[in-house]
C-alpha positions as CSV (number, residue, x, y, z in Angstrom):
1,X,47.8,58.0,-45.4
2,X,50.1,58.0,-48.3
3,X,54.1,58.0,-47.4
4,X,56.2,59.9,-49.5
5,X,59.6,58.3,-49.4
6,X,63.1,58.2,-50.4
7,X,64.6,55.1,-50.6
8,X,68.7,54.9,-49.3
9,X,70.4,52.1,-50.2
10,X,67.0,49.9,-50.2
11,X,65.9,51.4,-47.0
12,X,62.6,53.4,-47.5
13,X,63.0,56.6,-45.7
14,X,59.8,58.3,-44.9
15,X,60.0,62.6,-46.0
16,X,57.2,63.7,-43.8
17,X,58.5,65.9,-41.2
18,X,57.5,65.8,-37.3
19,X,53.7,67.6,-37.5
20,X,53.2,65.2,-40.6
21,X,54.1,61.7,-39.0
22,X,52.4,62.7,-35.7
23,X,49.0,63.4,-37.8
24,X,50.0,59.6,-39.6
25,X,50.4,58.0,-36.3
26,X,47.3,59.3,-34.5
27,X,45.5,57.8,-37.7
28,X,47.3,54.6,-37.0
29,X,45.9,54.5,-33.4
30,X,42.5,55.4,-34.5
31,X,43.0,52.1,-36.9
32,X,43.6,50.0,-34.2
33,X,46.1,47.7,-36.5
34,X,49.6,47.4,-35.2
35,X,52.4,50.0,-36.9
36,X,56.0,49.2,-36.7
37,X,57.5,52.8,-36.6
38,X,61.6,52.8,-37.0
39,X,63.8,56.0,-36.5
40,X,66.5,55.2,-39.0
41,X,70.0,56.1,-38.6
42,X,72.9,55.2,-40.5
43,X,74.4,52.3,-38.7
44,X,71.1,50.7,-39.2
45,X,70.9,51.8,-43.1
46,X,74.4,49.9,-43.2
47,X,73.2,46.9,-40.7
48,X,70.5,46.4,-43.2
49,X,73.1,45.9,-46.4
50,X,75.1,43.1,-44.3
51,X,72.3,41.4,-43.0
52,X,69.3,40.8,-45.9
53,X,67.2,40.0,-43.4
54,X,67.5,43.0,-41.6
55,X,66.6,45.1,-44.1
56,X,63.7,42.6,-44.8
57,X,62.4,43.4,-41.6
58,X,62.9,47.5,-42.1
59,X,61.1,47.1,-45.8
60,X,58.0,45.4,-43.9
61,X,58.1,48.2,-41.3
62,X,55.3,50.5,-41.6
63,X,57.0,53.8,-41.0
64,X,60.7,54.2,-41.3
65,X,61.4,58.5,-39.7
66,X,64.8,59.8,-40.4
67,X,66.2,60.4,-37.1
68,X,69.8,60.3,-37.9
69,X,71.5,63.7,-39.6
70,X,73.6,61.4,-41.4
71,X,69.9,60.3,-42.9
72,X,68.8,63.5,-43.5
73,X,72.0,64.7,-45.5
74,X,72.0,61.6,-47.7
75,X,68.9,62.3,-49.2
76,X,69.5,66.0,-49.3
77,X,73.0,64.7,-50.8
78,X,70.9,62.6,-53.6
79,X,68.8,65.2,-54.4
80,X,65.2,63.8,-52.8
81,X,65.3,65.6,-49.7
82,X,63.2,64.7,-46.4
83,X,61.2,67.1,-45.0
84,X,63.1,67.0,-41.7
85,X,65.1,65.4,-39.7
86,X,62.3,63.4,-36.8
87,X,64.3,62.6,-33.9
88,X,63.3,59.6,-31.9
89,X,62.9,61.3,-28.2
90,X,61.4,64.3,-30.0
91,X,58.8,62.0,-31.4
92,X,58.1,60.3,-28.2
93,X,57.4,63.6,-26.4
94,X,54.9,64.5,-29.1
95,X,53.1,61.3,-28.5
96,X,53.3,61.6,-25.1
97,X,51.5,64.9,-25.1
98,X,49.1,64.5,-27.8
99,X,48.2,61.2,-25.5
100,X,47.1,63.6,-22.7
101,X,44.6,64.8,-24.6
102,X,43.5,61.8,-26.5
103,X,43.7,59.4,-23.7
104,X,45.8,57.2,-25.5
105,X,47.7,54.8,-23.1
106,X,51.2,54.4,-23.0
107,X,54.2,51.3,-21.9
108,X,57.8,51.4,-21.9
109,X,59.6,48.3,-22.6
110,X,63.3,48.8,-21.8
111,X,67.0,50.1,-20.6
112,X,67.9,48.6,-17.0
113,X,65.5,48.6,-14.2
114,X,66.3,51.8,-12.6
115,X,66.5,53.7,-15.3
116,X,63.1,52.8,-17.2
117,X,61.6,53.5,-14.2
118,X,63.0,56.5,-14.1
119,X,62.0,57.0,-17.4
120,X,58.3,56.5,-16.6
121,X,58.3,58.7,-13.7
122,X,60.0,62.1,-15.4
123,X,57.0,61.5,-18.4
124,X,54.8,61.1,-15.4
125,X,56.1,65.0,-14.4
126,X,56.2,66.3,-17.3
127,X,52.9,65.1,-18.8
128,X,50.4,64.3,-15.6
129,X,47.5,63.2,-17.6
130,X,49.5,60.9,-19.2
131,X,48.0,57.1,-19.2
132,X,51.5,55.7,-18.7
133,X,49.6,52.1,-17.7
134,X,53.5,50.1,-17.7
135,X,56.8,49.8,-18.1
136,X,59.8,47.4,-17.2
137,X,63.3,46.8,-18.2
138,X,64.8,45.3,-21.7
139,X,66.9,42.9,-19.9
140,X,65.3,39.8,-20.8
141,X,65.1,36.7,-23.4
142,X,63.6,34.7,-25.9
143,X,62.3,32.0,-23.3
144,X,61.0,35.4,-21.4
145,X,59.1,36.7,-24.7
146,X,55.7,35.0,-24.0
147,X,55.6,36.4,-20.7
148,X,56.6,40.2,-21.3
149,X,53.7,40.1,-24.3
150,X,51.1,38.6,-22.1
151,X,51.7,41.5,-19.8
152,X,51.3,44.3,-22.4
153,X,48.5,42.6,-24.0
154,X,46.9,42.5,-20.7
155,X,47.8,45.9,-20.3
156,X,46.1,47.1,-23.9
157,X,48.4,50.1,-24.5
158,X,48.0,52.1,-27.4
159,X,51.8,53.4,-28.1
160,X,54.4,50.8,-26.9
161,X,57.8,52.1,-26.5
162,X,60.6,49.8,-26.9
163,X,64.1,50.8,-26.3
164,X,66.7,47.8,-26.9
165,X,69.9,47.6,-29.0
166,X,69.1,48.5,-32.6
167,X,70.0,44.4,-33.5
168,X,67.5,43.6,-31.2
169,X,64.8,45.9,-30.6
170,X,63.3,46.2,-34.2
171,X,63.8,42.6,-35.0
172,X,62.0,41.9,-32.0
173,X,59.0,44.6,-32.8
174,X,59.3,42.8,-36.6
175,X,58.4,39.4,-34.8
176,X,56.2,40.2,-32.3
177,X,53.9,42.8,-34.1
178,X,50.8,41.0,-34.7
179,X,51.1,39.2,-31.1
180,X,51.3,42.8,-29.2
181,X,49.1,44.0,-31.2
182,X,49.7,47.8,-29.7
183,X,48.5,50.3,-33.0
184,X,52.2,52.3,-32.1
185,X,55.1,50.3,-31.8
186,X,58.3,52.5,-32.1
187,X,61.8,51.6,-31.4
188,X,63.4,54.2,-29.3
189,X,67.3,53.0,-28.6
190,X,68.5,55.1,-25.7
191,X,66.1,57.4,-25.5
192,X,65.5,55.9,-21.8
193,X,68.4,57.1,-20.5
194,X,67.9,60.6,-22.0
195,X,64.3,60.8,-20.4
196,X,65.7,59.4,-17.1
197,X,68.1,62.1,-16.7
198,X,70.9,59.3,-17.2
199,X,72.4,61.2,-20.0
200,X,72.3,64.9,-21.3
201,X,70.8,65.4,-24.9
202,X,73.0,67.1,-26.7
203,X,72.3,71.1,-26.5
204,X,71.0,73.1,-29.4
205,X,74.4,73.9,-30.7
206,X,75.7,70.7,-31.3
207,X,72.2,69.6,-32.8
208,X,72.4,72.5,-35.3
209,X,75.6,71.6,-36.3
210,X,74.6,67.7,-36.9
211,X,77.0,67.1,-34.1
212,X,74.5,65.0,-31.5
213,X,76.3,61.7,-32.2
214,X,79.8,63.4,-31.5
215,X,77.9,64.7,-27.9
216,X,77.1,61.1,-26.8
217,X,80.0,59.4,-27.9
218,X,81.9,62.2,-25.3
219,X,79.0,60.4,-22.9
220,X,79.8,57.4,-23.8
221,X,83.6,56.7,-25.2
222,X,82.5,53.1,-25.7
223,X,80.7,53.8,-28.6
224,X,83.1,54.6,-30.4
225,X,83.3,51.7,-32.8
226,X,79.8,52.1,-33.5
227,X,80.7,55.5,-34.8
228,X,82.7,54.5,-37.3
229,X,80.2,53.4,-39.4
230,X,79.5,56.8,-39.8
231,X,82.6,57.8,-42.2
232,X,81.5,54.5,-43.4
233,X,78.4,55.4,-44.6
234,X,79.2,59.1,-45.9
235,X,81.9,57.9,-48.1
236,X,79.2,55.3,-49.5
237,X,76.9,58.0,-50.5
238,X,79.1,60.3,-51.6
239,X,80.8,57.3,-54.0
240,X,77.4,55.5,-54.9
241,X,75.5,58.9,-55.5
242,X,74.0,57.4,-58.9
243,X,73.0,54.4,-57.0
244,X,71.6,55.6,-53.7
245,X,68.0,55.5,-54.4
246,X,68.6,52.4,-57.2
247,X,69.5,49.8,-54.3
C-alpha cells in the first residue's frame, strides 16, 4: 500500500487515519516481512533534529502514525493535514481485536515485571481469543539482547509490542528488525501502564481538547521536563511554517 505523507521537520508523517493503517498493517502481516510502525509525537520529531541518527532510523521506519495532537496540529498548521490523529493504545486495541479473528499471535516486550504482566492479563479479559503467546518486562540490556530475541523468535509472533523509553525502544526495533523478524513491530511507550490499570487515560474531555499530555503529566509530575519540548516544538512550527515540510 501506498503512504500518503507529510513530512515535519524531515520526519515522514503518515495521513492515513486509524481504519486506513489498520487495513495497511493487516497487509503487512499477510507479507510476512518485518514493519517497523512508530507513533510519532513531538518530543520525538525534536529528538530526531538533535540526533541525525535518530531521525535516520525514523526515515527507515516503515510506518511513522501521528499519535501526538501536537503532530496532528502541525500539519493541520502547515496546511497538509493528516487524516487523524492514531493514538498508540488505540491502535493496539484495534490489533488486538482484529487478532481474534485472524488468529494473529501477539507478545509484549516491556514496562516492569508486574505491570507487563498485568498488561497481558487485562488483553487477555478483554479480548479472550486473543493469541497473546508472550510477554516480559523492558528492563534489560545490550548483553541481554540475543537472549530476549531468541525467545520471540521461538515464539513466532505476528504483532510484537514493544514499550521502552522513546530513546530506546525504536532504536532498538531499528536494530533488531530483521533479527525478530515479527511482520508488526510497533513501539508503544507507556501504553503498558495504561492497559495494566497503572495509570488512567485521560477521559474524553481532555482528549477533545488536545489536553492528554497535560492529564499524565498531573500522573506523573516527573515528566515535566519532557513537556517542555512541547512549547518547544509549537513555537518552531509556528516560526519555520515555510520550512516545515522543506526539512
Amino acid at each position: 500500500m501506498s503512504i500518503p505523507k507529510v513530512s515535519i521537520f524531515g520526519v515522514p508523517i503518515s495521513k492515513l487515519g486509524m481504519s486506513e493503517t489498520v487495513q495497511m498493517l493487516a497487509e503487512a502481516v499477510e507479507s510476512g516481512r518485518p514493519h517497523q510502525i512508530i507513533t510519532a509525537n513531538p518530543i520525538m520529531v525534536m529528538m530526531a533534529l538533535e540526533q541525525p541518527s535518530y531521525m535516520a532510523m525514523m526515515k527507515r521506519a516503515e510506518i511513522i502514525v501521528p499519535d501526538g495532537a501536537g503532530v496532528v496540529w502541525a500539519s493541520g498548521y502547515v496546511g497538509n493535514p493528516v487524516k487523524e490523529k492514531v493514538a498508540g493504545i488505540e491502535l493496539v486495541h484495534e490489533l488486538a481485536k482484529m487478532a481474534e479473528h485472524t488468529g494473529w499471535r501477539m507478545y509484549l516486550v516491556g514496562a516492569s515485571g508486574e505491570v507487563i504482566a498485568a498488561a497481558a492479563e487485562k488483553l487477555k479479559e478483554k479480548y479472550p481469543r486473543l493469541q497473546l503467546i508472550g510477554y516480559r518486562d523492558g528492563f534489560f540490556g545490550e548483553n541481554q539482547d540475543r537472549d530476549v530475541i531468541q525467545e520471540i523468535r521461538e515464539a513466532k509472533p505476528d504483532i510484537l509490542l514493544v514499550g521502552r523509553s522513546a530513546d530506546k525502544q525504536e532504536p532498538w526495533i531499528d536494530r533488531y528488525k530483521e533479527d525478530l523478524n515479527v511482520p508488526i513491530i510497533m513501539g508503544v511507550g507507556g501504553s503498558f501502564d495504561v492497559i495494566s490499570g497503572k495509570l488512567k487515560r485521560a477521559p474524553n474531555f481532555w482528549i477533545k481538547f488536545k489536553l492528554e499530555w497535560f492529564y499524565r503529566l498531573m500522573q506523573e509530575p516527573w515528566r515535566y521536563k519532557r513537556m517542555l519540548v512541547l512549547p518547544k516544538f509549537a513555537w518552531k512550527v509556528i516560526r519555520e511554517k515555510e520550512n516545515v515540510q522543506k526539512s
